[in-house]
Every structure is written in structure tokens, then in C-alpha cells.
C-alpha positions as CSV (number, residue, x, y, z in Angstrom):
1,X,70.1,28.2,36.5
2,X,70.4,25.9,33.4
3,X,73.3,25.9,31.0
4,X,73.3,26.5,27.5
5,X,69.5,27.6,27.3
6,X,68.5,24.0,28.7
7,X,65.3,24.7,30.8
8,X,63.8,22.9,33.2
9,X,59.8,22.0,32.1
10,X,58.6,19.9,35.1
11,X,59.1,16.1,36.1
12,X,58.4,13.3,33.2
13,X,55.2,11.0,34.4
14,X,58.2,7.9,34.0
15,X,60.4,9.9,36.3
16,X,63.5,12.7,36.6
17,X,63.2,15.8,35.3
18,X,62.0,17.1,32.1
19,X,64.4,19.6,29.9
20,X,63.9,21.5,26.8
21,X,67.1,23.1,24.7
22,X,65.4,26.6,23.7
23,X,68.6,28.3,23.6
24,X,69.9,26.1,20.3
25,X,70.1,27.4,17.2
26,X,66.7,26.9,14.8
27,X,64.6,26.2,18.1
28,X,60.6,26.5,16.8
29,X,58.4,25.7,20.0
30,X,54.5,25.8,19.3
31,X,52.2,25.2,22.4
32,X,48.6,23.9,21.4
33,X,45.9,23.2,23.9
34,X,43.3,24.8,26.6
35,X,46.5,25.3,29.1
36,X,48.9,26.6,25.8
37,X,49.5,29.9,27.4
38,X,50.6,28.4,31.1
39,X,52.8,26.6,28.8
40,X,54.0,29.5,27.3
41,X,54.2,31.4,30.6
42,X,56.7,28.2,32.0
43,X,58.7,28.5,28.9
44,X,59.3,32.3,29.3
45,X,60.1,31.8,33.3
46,X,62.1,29.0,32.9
47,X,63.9,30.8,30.0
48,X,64.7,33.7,32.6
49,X,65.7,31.4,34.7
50,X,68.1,30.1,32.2
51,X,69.6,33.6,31.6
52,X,68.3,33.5,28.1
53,X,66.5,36.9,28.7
54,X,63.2,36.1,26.7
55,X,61.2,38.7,25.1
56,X,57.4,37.6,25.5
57,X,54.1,39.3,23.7
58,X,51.2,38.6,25.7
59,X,47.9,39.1,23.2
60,X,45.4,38.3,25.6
61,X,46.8,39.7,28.9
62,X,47.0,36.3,30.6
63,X,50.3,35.8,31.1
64,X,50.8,39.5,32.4
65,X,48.1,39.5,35.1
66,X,49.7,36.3,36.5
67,X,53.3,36.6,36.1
68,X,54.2,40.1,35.1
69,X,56.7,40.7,38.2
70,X,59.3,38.3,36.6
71,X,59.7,40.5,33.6
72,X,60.1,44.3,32.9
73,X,56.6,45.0,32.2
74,X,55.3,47.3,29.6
75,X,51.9,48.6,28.0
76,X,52.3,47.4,24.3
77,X,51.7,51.6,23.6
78,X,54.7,52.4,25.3
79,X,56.9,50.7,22.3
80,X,54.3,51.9,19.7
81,X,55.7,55.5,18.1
82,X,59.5,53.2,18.1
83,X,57.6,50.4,16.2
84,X,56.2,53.5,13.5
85,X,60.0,54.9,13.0
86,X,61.7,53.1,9.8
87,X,64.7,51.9,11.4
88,X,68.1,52.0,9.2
89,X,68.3,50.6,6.8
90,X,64.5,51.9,6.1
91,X,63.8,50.6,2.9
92,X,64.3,46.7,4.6
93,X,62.6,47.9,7.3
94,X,59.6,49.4,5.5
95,X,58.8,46.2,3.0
96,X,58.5,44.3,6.8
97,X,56.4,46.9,8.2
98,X,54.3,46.9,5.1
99,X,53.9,43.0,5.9
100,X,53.5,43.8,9.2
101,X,49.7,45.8,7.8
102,X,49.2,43.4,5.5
103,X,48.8,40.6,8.3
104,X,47.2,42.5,10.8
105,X,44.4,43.5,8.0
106,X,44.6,40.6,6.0
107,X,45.2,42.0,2.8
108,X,46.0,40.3,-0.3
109,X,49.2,39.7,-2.5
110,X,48.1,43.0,-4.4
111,X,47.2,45.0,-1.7
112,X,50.6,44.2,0.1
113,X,52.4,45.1,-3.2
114,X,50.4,48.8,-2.9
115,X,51.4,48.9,0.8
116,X,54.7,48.3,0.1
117,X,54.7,51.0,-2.3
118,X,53.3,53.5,0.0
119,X,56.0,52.6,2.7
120,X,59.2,52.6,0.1
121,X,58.1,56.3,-0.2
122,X,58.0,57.1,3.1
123,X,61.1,55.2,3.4
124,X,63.1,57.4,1.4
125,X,61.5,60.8,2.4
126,X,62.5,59.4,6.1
127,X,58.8,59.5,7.1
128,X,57.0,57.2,9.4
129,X,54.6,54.0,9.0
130,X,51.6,55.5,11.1
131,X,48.0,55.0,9.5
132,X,47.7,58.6,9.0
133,X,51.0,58.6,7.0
134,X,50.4,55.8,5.2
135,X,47.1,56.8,4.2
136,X,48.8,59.9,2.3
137,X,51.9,57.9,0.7
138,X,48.9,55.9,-0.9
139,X,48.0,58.4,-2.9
140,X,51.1,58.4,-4.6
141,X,51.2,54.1,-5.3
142,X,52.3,54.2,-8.5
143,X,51.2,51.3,-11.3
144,X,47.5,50.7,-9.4
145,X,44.2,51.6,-10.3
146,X,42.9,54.4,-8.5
147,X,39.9,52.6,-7.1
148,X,41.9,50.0,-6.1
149,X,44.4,52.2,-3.9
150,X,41.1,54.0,-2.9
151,X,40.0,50.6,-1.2
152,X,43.3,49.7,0.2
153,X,43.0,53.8,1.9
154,X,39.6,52.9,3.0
155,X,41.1,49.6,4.9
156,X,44.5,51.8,6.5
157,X,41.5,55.3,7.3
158,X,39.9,52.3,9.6
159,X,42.8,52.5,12.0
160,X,40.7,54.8,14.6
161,X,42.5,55.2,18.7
162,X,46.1,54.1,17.6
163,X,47.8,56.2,19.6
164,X,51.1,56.1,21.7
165,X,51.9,57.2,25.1
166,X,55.6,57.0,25.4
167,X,58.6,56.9,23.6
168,X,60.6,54.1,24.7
169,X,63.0,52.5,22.1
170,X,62.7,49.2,20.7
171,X,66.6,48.4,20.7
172,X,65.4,48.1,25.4
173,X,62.5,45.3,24.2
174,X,65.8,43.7,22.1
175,X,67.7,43.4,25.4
176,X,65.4,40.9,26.5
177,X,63.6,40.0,30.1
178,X,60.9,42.0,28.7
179,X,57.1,41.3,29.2
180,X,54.8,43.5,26.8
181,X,50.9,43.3,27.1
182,X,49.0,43.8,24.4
183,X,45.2,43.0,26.1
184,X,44.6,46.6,26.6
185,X,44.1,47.7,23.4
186,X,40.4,49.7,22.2
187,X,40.3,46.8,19.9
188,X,41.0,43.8,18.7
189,X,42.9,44.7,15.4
190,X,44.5,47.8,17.3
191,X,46.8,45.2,19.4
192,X,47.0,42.5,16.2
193,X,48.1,45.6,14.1
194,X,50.7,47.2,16.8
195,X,52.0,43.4,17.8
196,X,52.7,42.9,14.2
197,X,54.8,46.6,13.7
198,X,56.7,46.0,17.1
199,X,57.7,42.5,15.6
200,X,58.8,44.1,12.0
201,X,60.8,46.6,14.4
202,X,62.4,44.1,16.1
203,X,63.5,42.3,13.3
204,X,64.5,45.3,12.1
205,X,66.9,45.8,15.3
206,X,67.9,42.2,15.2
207,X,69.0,42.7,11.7
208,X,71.0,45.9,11.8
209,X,72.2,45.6,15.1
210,X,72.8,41.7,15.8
211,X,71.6,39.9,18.7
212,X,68.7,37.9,19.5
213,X,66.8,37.2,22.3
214,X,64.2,34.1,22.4
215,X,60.6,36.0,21.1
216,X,57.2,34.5,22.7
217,X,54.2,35.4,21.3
218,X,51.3,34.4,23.2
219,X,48.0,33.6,21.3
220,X,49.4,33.5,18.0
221,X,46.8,32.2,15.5
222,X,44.9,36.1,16.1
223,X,48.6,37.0,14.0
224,X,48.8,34.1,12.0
225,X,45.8,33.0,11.0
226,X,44.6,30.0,8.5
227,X,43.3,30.9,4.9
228,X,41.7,28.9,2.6
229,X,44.2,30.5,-0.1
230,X,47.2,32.5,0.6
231,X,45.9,36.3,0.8
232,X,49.3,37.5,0.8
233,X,53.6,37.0,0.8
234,X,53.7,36.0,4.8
235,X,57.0,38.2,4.7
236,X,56.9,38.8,8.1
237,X,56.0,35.1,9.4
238,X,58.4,34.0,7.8
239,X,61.6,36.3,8.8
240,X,60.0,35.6,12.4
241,X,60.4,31.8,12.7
242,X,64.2,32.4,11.3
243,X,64.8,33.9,14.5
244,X,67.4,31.6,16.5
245,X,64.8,30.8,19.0
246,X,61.1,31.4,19.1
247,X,57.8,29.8,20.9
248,X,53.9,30.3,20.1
249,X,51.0,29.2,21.4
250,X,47.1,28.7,20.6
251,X,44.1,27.2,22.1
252,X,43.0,27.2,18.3
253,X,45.3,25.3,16.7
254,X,42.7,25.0,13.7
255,X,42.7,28.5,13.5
256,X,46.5,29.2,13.0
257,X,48.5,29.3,9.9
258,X,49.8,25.9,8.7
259,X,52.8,26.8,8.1
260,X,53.5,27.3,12.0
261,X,52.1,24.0,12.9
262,X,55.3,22.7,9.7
263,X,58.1,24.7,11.0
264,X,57.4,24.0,14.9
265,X,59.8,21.0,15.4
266,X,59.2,20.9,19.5
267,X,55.2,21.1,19.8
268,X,53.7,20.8,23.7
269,X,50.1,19.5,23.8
270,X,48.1,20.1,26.6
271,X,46.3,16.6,27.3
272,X,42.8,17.9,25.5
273,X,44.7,18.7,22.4
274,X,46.9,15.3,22.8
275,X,43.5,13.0,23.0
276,X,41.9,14.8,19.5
277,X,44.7,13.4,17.8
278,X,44.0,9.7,18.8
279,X,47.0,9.1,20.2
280,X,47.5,7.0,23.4
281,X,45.9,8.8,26.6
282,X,47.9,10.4,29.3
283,X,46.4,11.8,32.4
284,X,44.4,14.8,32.5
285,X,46.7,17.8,33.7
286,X,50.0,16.7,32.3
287,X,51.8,17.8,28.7
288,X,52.9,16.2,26.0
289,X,56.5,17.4,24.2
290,X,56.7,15.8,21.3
291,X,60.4,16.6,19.1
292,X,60.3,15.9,15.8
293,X,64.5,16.3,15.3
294,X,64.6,13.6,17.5
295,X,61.8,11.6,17.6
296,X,61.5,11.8,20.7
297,X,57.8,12.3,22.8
298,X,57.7,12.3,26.8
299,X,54.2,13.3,28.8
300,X,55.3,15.4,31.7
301,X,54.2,17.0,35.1
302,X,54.5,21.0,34.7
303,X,56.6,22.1,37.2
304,X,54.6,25.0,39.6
305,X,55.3,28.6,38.8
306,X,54.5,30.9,41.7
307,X,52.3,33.8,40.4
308,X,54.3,37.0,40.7
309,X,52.5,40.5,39.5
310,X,53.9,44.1,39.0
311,X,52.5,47.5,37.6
312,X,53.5,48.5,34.4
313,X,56.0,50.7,33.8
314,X,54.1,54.1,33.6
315,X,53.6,55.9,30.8
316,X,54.6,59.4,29.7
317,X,54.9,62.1,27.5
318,X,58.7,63.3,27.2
319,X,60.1,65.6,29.9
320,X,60.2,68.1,27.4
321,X,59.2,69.2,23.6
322,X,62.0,69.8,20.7
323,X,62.1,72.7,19.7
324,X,60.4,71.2,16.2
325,X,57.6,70.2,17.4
326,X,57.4,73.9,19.7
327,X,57.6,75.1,15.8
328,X,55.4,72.7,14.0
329,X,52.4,73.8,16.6
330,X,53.5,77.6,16.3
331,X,53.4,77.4,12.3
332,X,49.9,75.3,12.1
333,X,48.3,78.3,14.2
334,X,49.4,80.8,12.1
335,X,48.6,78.9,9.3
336,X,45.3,77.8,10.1
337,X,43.4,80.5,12.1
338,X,40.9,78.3,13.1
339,X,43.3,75.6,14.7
340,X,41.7,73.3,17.9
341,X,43.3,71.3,20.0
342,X,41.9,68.1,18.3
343,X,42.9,69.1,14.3
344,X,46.9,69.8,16.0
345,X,46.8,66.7,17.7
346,X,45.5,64.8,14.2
347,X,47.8,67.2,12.4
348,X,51.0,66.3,13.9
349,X,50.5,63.0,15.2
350,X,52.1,60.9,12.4
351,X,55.1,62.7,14.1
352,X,54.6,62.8,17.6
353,X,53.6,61.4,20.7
354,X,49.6,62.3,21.0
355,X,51.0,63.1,24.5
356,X,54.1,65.3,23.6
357,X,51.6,67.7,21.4
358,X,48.7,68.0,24.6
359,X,51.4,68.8,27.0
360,X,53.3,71.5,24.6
361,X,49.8,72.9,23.5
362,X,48.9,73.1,27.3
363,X,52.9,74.7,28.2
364,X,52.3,77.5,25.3
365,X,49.2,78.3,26.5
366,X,50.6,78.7,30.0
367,X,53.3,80.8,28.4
368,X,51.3,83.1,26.8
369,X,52.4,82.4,23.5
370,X,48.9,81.0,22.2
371,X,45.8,82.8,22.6
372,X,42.2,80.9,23.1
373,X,39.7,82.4,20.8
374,X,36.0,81.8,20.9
375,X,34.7,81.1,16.9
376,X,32.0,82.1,15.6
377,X,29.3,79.7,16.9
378,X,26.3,80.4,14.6
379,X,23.2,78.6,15.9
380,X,26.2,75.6,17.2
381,X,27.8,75.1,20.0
382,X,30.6,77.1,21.7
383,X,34.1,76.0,20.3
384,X,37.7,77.9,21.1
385,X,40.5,78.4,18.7
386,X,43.9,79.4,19.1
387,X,45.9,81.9,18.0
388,X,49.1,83.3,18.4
389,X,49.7,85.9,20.5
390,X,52.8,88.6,19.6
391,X,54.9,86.8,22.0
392,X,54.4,83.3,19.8
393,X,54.8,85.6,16.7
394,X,58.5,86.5,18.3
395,X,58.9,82.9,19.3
396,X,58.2,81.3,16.2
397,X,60.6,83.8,14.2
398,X,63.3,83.1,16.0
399,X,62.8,79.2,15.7
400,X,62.5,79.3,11.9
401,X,65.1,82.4,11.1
């Protein structure tokens, strides 16, 4: 184990070993380069080796199909309905989580300032920052034109097969040691979007809670990206690189934001991304760490990290329903006649786990306190219904008397 954060890199092509200080204060490590994410995968072992406890986002899955057994591994969906609860105190929370849209979907100054709006509303009536939610709280964006908000609603109704399958809390991902994999997601801006509101959450918990662990965020320019102009604030970029320690990487680096490649005062070049700079050659396979606090630049040997794989931690629905969402179901069928499975699930899931409302609908049904009922078809196809049966009727009295 290394002291202080000091980890161990590989051996320098001159000879002994080479060390990096991740654990000091204002650390800003950016790895560039076809082999940036095997550097970032050394920098997050070597970190747990150093007992810093290093929390790593892996955008592109590479990192967890090759070394996911050193780190408490999780599907990125698992963290997801945490990442959409405003954490205290909501109203900080909520301007970073309406950054957190606004560089996922690459939206402009304005169009962050509607956002942010929409999520200060939510914020005070203690709501969430789901699509479905926010798309409602824009309605009510106060000081835009309507055809403006009705673009900005047209960008947020886009957010199809964002759902979550667990409810794990984002204050376990601040402990550190954790690995979470966001390759898995139905599409690209489903992961960009959910890797941005897990970081706003996180800051969220470092800032009301204290304590940070070292964040690496694997494949960062599909974040980050470069604009001709600014489009918007970069809020949430830039509370993330005032994090104590942080690393990135790219195999782009003219595609990330410039502002990265400023703040980054360690960068590690692979040798392809060392040679289009001009600089003197170094063999092919070794790295380049070049320190800007110290001037210092040293081409070294990676050291080998054994691949090590796990499963990840499985995802569920809770082992059992509140008793609100037992009631939310109970009133939407008696409100709606013509409720389906499908308009509950869309219905409450701002609210709830997409999982938690299948596996209550499924328990009532069970329980004979919903009813199946065949509608109408016309010249369609067959579609059931529910309604509720006298036993819900009894249920759902008592639960709201």
C-alpha cells in the first residue's frame, strides 16, 4: 500500500519506480491517447491499492469487463431513481441537476436558465428531476416564450427507456471502491444523461455531507464535449474539477472541452498522443506524465494489472411496496376506469421504481384487490383493464381515511 495517496504507475524507462500523488489536494489527472482508459483503469487500481477508495464511471464498459472484481460493481440503473431525488438542500441540488440536462442534451445558456426554472419548482414542491417531471414543471417556466419552453419540452419528451431498477443510495457510491458501468444503456444519451445526474448527486452528497472520494470518469469528452461557442454555464464541469481529486480520460482529446485539457495539471499521454505533439519520441507502449506544478515529464513502463472480473450486483425491485404507492395504484384505478398496466407504470414512474409498480400491480392482482377487465375492443385488438374489486374499495379506504 502507498502512503498519503502516492500510487505506484509502473517503472520510469531511466529506472526505479514511477509515483503519482492523487490523493493531494487540487489533483486534476487527464489521460489522452489510444490506451487512455488502461491508464485510467491503473489509476483507479492503484488508487485502491493506496486505500484511497476511488469512485470510477466507466462510459464505455471497458474498464468493467476487464477489471470489475477489484471494485463493488454496479449497473449505472441501480443508482439512477437516487440520482432523480433532490437531495437537501434541493434548491443547490436542483440548479446542478438542471446543469446536469443541460450537458447531457447540449442545451444553450437560455435553455439551461428554463431548466433551472423547471427544477427550482420541483425543488420546492419536493418533487423529483425525472424527464416525465420535468417535462410538467416546464409548463410552469415563468419569464419564457411559450414556443420556446415548447422546444426545450420537445428536447426533455425525447428521454424514451430511462428507467431504474433498484434503489440503492447515492451516499454507498460516496463511500468509494465503487465501479459503475454505464455501457449498457438503450442509448447513447440515456448513459451521458444518467452519468451526468449521478455526478450532480454526488456533488450534492459531497456538499451536504462532506467527504470525498477520488471520481474517475472514463471516456469523458462524450460529457464534456468541445463547442465552437459556449452553449451553456458548464455549472456542473466546473463544481466537478473542484473536487479534491479527480481523473479523465479520452482517446479524443480534440473532442473534449478545453477547459479540461487547462485545469488538468498531471496529463498522461499514451505514446500515439505524445508523437502528434512533436515532442521527442519515446518507445511505442510506454506513457508519458507530464506535471505542469512541477515541470516535471518522465516516460514510463505501465506496471501489469492482472484482469480481474465480477457480476454486477443484481438488480431489484424493493422487498416490499409503501403503503403510498399500494394507494397511488388503488386511487389511479378508481379514477381512471380504463387503467393498463403500461398508463400506471407511466403514471407513477416519476415516483417510483418501474419495478416497484410491476411487482405491486402483479401482488394486488394476486390479492384480489384488482380486477382484469376485458375493454371494449371494437374492430382492435383485445386489451384488459383493471379495476377494483370491493376488497381494493375496502383497502383503499382504509389507506386514505
Amino acid at each position: 500500500m502507498s502512503e498519503s495517496g502516492r500510487i505506484w504507475l509502473g517503472h520510469e524507462v531511466g529506472g526505479g519506480r514511477a509515483f503519482l500523488d492523487l490523493g493531494v489536494q487540487g489533483c486534476r489527472v487527464l489521460a489522452l491517447g489510444s490506451r487512455s482508459h488502461e491508464t485510467l483503469a491503473l489509476l483507479a487500481v492503484a488508487a485502491k491499492e493506496s486505500g484511497l477508495r476511488p469512485i470510477v464511471f466507466d462510459m464505455n464498459g471497458g474498464i468493467s469487463k476487464g477489471f470489475s472484481g477489484y471494485f463493488d460493481t454496479f449497473d449505472y440503473r441501480s443508482f439512477l431513481y437516487d440520482a432523480l431525488r433532490l437531495e437537501a438542500p434541493e434548491h443547490w441540488h436542483s440548479q446542478l441537476a438542471a446543469a446536469a440536462y443541460a450537458t447531457a442534451l447540449d442545451l444553450t445558456s437560455l435553455e439551461e436558465a428554463a431548466m433551472n426554472s423547471a427544477m427550482q419548482s420541483l425543488a420546492a414542491e419536493g418533487g423529483m428531476a425525472s424527464p416525465p417531471a420535468v417535462y410538467d414543471a416546464l409548463g410552469g417556466a415563468c419569464g419564457f416564450r411559450a414556443a420556446f419552453v415548447e422546444g426545450v419540452k420537445g428536447r426533455i419528451g425525447s428521454l424514451k427507456l430511462f428507467d431504474a431498477v433498484d434503489d440503492l443510495q447515492a451516499s454507498r457510491l460516496a463511500e468509494g471502491n465503487a465501479l459503475v458501468d454505464f455501457h449498457g444503456a438503450p442509448y447513447p444519451q440515456a448513459g451521458e444523461l444518467a452519468a451526468c445526474l449521478l455526478t450532480a448527486k454526488l456533488l450534492a452528497v459531497f456538499h451536504s455531507r462532506g467527504g470525498e472520494a477520488p471520481l474517475l470518469l472514463a471516456d469523458a469528452s462524450r460529457l464534456f464535449k468541445w463547442h465552437p461557442r459556449p452553449a451553456h454555464s458548464g455549472r456542473l464541469l466546473s463544481h466537478l474539477l473542484g473536487l479534491r481529486s479527480i481523473g479523465m480520460s479520452s482517446d479524443q482529446s480534440q473532442a473534449i472541452d478545453p477547459r479540461i485539457l487547462e485545469a488538468s495539471a498531471v496529463q498522461i499521454y499514451s505514446s500515439d498522443a505524445w508523437h502528434r505533439r512533436g515532442d521527442d519520441a519515446v518507445l511505442s507502449g510506454t506513457l508519458v506524465l507530464e506535471d505542469a506544478r512541477s515541470r516535471l515529464r518522465k516516460p514510463f513502463v505501465p506496471r501489469r494489472i492482472d484482469s480481474k472480473t465480477c457480476r454486477l450486483a443484481p438488480a431489484k425491485a424493493a422487498p416490499s411496496a409503501s403503503p403510498r404507492l399500494t394507494s397511488m395504484i388503488l386511487e389511479a384505478v378508481d379514477s381512471f376506469p380504463l387503467s393498463t398496466r403500461e398508463s400506471l407504470v407511466q403514471y407513477l414512474s416519476p415516483q417510483f421504481l418501474q419495478s416497484d409498480v410491476d411487482s405491486e400491480i402483479a401482488a394486488l392482482l394476486s390479492r384480489d384487490l384488482l380486477a382484469t377487465v376485458l375493454k371494449d375492443p371494437g374492430s382492435g385488438p383485445m386489451v384488459f383493464s383493471y379495476s377494483l374489486s370491493d376488497r381494493g374499495r375496502k383497502l383503499l379506504s382504509e389507506l386514505t381515511g
